[in-house]
DRENTORVEX-693225 format. One record per residue (C-alpha): residue number from 1; chain; x, y, z. Coordinates in Angstrom, 1 decimal. Example, Ala and Ser with C-alpha at 12.3 -4.5 7.8 and 13.67 -1.06 7.14 Angstrom:
2
+-----+--------+--------+--------+--------+
: num : cadena :      X :      Y :      Z :
+-----+--------+--------+--------+--------+
:   1 :      A :   12.3 :   -4.5 :    7.8 :
:   2 :      A :   13.7 :   -1.1 :    7.1 :
+-----+--------+--------+--------+--------+
//
This chain:
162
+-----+--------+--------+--------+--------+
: num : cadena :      X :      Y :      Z :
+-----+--------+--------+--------+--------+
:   1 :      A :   10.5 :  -11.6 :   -2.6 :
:   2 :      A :   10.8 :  -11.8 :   -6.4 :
:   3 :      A :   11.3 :   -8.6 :   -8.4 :
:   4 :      A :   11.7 :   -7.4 :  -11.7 :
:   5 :      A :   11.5 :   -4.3 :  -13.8 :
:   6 :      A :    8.4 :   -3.0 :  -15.2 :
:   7 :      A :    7.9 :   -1.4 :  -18.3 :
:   8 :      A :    6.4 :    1.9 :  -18.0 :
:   9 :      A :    2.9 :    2.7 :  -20.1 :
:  10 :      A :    3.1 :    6.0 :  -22.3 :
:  11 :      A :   -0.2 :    6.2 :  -20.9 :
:  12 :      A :    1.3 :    5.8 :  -17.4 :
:  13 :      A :    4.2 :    7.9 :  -18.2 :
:  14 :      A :    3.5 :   10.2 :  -14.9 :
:  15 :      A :    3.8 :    6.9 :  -12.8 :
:  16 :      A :    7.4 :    6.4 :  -11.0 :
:  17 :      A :    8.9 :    3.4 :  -12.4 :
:  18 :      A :    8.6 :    0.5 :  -10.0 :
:  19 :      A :    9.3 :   -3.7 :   -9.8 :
:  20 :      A :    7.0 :   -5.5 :   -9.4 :
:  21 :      A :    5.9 :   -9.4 :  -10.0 :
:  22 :      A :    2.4 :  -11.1 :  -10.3 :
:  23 :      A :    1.7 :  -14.8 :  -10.4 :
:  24 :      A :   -1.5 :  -16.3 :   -9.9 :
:  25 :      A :   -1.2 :  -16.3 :   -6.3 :
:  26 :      A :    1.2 :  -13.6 :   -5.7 :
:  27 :      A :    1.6 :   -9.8 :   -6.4 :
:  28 :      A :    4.7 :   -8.4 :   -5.2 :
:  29 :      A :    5.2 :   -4.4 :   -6.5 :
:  30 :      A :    7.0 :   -1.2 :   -5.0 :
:  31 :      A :    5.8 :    2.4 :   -5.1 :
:  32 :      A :    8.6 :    4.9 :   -5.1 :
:  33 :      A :    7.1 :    8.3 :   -2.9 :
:  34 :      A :    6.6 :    9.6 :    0.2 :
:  35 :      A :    4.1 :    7.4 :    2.1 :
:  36 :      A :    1.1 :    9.5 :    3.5 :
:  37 :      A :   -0.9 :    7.8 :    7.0 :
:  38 :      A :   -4.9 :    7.7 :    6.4 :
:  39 :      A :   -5.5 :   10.1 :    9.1 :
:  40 :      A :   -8.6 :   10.0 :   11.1 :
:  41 :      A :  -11.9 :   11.4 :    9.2 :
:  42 :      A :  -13.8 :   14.3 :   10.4 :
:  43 :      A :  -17.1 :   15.0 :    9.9 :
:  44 :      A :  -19.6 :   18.0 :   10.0 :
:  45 :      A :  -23.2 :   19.0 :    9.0 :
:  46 :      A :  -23.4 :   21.5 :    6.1 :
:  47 :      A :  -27.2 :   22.6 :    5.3 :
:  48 :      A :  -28.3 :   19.3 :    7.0 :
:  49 :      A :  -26.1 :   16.8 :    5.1 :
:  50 :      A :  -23.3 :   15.2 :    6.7 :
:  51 :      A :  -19.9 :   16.4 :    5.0 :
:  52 :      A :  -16.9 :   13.8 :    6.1 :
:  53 :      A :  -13.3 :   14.3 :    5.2 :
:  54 :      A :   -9.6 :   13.0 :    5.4 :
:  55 :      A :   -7.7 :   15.3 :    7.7 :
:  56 :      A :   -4.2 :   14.0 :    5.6 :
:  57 :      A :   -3.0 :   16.1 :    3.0 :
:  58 :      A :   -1.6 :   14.4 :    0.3 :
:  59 :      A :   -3.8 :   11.3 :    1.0 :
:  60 :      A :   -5.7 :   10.9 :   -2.5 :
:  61 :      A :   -2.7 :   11.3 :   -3.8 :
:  62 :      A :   -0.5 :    9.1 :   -2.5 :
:  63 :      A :   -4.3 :    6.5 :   -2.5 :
:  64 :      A :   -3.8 :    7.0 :   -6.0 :
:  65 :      A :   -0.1 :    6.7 :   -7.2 :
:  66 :      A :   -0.2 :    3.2 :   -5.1 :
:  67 :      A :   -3.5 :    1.9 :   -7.1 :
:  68 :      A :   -1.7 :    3.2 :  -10.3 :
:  69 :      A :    1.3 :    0.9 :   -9.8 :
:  70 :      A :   -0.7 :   -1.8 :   -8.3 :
:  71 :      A :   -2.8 :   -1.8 :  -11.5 :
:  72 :      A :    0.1 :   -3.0 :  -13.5 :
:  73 :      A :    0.1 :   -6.3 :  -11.5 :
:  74 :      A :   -3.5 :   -6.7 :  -10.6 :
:  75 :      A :   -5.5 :   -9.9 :  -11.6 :
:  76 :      A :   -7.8 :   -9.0 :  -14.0 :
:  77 :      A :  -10.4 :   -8.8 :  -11.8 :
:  78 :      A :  -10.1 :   -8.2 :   -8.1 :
:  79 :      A :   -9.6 :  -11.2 :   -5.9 :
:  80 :      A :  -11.8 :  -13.0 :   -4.1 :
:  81 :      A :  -11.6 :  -15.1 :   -0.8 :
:  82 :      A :   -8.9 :  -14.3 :    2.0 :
:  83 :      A :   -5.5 :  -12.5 :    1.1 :
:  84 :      A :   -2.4 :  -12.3 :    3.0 :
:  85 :      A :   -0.4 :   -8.6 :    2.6 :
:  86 :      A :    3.3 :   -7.3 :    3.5 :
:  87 :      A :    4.5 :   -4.2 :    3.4 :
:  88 :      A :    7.6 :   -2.4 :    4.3 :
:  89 :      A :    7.3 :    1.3 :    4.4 :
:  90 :      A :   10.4 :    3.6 :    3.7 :
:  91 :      A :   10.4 :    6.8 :    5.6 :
:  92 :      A :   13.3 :    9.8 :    5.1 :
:  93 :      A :   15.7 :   10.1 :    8.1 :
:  94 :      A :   15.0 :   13.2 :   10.1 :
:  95 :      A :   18.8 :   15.5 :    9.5 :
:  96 :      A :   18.3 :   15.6 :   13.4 :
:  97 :      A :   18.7 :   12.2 :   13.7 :
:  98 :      A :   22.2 :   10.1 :   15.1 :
:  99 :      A :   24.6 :    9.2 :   12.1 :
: 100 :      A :   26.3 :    6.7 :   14.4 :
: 101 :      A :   24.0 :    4.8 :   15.7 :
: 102 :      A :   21.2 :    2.9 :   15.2 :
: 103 :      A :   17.8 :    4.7 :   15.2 :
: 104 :      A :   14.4 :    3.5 :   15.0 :
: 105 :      A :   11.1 :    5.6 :   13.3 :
: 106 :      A :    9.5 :    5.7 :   16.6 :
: 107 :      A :    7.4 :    8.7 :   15.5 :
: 108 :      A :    4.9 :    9.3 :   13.3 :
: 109 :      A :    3.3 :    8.5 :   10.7 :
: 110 :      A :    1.7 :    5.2 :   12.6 :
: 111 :      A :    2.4 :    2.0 :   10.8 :
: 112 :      A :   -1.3 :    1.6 :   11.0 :
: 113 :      A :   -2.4 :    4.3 :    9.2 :
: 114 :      A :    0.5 :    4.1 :    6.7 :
: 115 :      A :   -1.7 :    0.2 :    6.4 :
: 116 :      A :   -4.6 :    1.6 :    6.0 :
: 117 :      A :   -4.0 :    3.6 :    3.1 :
: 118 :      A :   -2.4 :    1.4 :    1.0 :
: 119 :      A :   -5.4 :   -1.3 :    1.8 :
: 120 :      A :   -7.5 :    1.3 :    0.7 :
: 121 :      A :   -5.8 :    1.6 :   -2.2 :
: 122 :      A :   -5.7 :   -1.8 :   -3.3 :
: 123 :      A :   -9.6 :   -1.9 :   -2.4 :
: 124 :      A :  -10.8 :   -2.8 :   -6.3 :
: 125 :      A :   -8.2 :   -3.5 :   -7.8 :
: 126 :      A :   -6.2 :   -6.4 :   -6.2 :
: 127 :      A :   -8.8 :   -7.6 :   -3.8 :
: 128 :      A :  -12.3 :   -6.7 :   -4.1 :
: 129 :      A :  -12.7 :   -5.5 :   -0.5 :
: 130 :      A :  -10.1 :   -4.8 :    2.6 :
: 131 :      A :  -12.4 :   -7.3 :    4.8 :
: 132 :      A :  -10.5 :   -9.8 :    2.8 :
: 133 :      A :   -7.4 :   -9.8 :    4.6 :
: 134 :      A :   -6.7 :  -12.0 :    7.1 :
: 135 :      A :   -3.1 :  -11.5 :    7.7 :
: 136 :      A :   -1.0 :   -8.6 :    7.9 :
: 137 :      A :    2.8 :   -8.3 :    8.2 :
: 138 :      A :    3.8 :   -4.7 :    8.4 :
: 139 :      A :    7.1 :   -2.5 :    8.9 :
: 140 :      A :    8.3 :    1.3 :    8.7 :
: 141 :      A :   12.3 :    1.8 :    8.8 :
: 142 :      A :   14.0 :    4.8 :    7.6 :
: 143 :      A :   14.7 :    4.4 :    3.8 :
: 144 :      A :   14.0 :    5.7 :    0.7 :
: 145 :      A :   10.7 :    6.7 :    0.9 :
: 146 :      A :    7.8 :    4.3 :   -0.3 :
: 147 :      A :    6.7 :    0.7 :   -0.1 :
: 148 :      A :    7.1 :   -2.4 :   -0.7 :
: 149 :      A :    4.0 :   -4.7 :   -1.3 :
: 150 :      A :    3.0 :   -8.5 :   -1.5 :
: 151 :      A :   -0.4 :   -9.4 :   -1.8 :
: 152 :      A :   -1.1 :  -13.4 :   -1.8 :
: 153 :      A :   -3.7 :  -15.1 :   -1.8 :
: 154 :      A :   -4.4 :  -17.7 :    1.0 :
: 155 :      A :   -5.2 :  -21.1 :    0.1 :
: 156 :      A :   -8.4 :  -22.6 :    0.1 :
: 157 :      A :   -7.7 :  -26.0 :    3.1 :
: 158 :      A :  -10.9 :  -27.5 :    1.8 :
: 159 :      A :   -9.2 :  -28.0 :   -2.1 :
: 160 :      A :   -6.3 :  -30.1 :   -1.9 :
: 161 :      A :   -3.1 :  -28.9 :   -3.8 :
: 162 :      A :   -2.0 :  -30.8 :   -7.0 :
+-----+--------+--------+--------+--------+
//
């Protein structure tokens, strides 16, 4: 995975700083926070109208710090066709854990819903809809917290390669 250092926006001054690489095929980018699971939705009537919600706190957030630094690497418009994504989410180290041996993050958050945010996130702005993904590669470790992202696109087999 290729990285380099972004330059930060003044108008993006709030954003962590974070690498990040774009070709025409490939977006490769990492977001420096604590990564927040998409939780299930819950849903209620209020005065006859349906009311759904995220029950994650910190979820719009977090949706929105990863679109923020994905933006900085997007195509200029959202992709079309299938995409291929990786990510590699950091999680803190409980102080409970063992210092001497090897420990995996066998608790929560689920990698899946860790996924599922940041797919949401990237929804209109590198890809023009989640459907579009037709290959996933996903892993949580214990790390400094945040993730690592590469978006590619998946080739076309019907237009030969030059």
């Amino acid at each position: 995975m290729t990285a380099e250092t972004a330059h930060v926006p003044p108008a993006r001054a709030s954003v962590p700083d974070a690498g990040g690489f774009r070709s025409d095929a490939v977006i490769t980018f990492q977001v420096h926070g604590l990564p927040i699971p998409q939780g299930s939705a819950r849903s209620w009537v209020v005065n006859g109208k349906p009311v759904i919600t995220s029950a994650a706190k910190g979820l719009a957030t977090w949706r929105r710090l990863v679109a923020d630094v994905a933006q900085r690497f997007a195509p200029t418009e959202p992709w079309l066709g299938p995409v291929g994504i990786e990510l590699h989410f950091g999680i803190p180290k409980p102080k409970s854990a063992p210092k001497k041996r090897r420990v995996w993050p066998d608790k929560r958050p689920d990698l899946d819903k860790l996924t599922r945010a940041v797919l949401d996130a990237l929804t209109y702005v590198v890809f023009a809809d989640d459907s579009q993904v037709v290959e996933i590669a996903a892993s949580k470790d214990y790390g400094p917290p945040g993730v690592v992202v590469e978006v590619r696109k998946i080739p076309d087999p019907d237009v030969p390669v030059s």
